[in-house]
C-alpha positions, 0 to 999 in steps of 0.5 A: 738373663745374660747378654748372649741369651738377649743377643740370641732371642732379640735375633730370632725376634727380629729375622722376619726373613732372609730376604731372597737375592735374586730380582729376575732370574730370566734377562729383561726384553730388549728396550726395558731397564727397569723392574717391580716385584712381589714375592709371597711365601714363608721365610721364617714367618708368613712375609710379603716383599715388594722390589724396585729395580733399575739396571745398568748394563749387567749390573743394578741398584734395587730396593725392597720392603719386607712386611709378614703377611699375616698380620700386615703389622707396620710396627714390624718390617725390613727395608734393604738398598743394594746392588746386584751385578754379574761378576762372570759370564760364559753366554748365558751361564753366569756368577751373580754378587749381591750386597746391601745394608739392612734395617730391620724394626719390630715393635710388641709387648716385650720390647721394641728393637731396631737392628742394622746389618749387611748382606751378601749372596752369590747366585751362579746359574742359566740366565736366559730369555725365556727361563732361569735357574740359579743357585742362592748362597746368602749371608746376613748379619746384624752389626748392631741392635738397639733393643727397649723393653716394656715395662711388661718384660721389666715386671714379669720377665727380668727387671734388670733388663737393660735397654741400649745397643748391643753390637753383633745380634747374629746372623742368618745362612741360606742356600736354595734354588730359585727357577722362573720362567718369562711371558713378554715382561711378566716374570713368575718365579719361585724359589725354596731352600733351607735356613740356618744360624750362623753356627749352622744351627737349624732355624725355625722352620728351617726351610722356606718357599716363596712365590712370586711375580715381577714386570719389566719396563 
């Protein structure tokens, strides 16, 4: 196996999904300057996304957890701490950029592989009291990945498999829409789009939709 068939298959193992960009797509009540989240949906696997928010006049530092749904496996998860901030306005009409590190770790029969990238996205959009609409442009990239393979790959897959850091795994395009509407401090949202490599290849499956809920304090 050559080093490019590993970069490419440790990426597509490792992308349990591009995480959305968006906290809030409606402004938070007056008097509140913090947010928590939870998404549901599917984003190239079955994930469950948890989000802390704390806001600073038009802009905010926010964390997020990502585990997939369908097994809740601690061995495979992503975490992410950024910052998200208006980079133009026109009343409600607004241009939103969003940056932060990622690290990404799962664990399986095969191999076991940590991955550290960035991401980026711009959000333009109607971000008003009531309800919101925004675009999402994103671009996630592994900067690094330290892989380990079992002694299982090692005897039935490639016994010269060599464990290490492999530098530039991949990366990940996504654009979509996300729409929500508030009730007081709760927000509803849902969001959907379609996913792609960076060399614009589809990825598997190539859309994603998700759901979810946030409440303002």
């Amino acid at each position: 196996m050559n080093r490019q068939t590993i970069r490419v298959s440790l990426f597509a193992a490792l992308a349990i999904a591009l995480p959305a960009a968006a906290q809030e797509v409606t402004n938070l009540p007056q008097g509140t300057r913090q947010s928590v989240s939870l998404d549901l949906g599917l984003q190239s696997a079955l994930v469950t996304r948890a989000s802390y928010s704390r806001h600073f006049g038009s802009g905010q530092l926010y964390g997020r957890f990502t585990l997939p749904s369908a097994s809740l496996d601690f061995r495979d998860f992503a975490v992410e701490s950024g910052a998200q901030t208006t980079a133009l306005a026109s009343g409600n009409w607004k241009l939103q950029v969003a940056f932060a590190p990622v690290l990404r770790m799962t664990k399986n029969d095969v191999f076991t592989a940590t991955a550290l990238g960035l991401k980026g996205a711009l959000m333009p959009g109607y971000q008003g009291d009531h309800w919101g609409l925004m675009l999402e442009l994103g671009y996630e990239k592994m900067l690094a990945t330290h892989l380990n393979h079992s002694s299982l790959y090692r005897s039935a897959g490639y016994s010269g498999a060599r464990d290490g850091w492999y530098s530039l795994t991949g990366g990940t395009l996504q654009a979509g829409l996300r729409g929500g509407y508030r009730i007081a401090r709760v927000e509803l949202s849902a969001a959907a789009g379609v996913l792609a490599s960076e060399g614009l290849n589809p990825v598997t499956p190539p859309f994603y939709g998700t759901v979810g809920s946030s409440y303002a304090f």
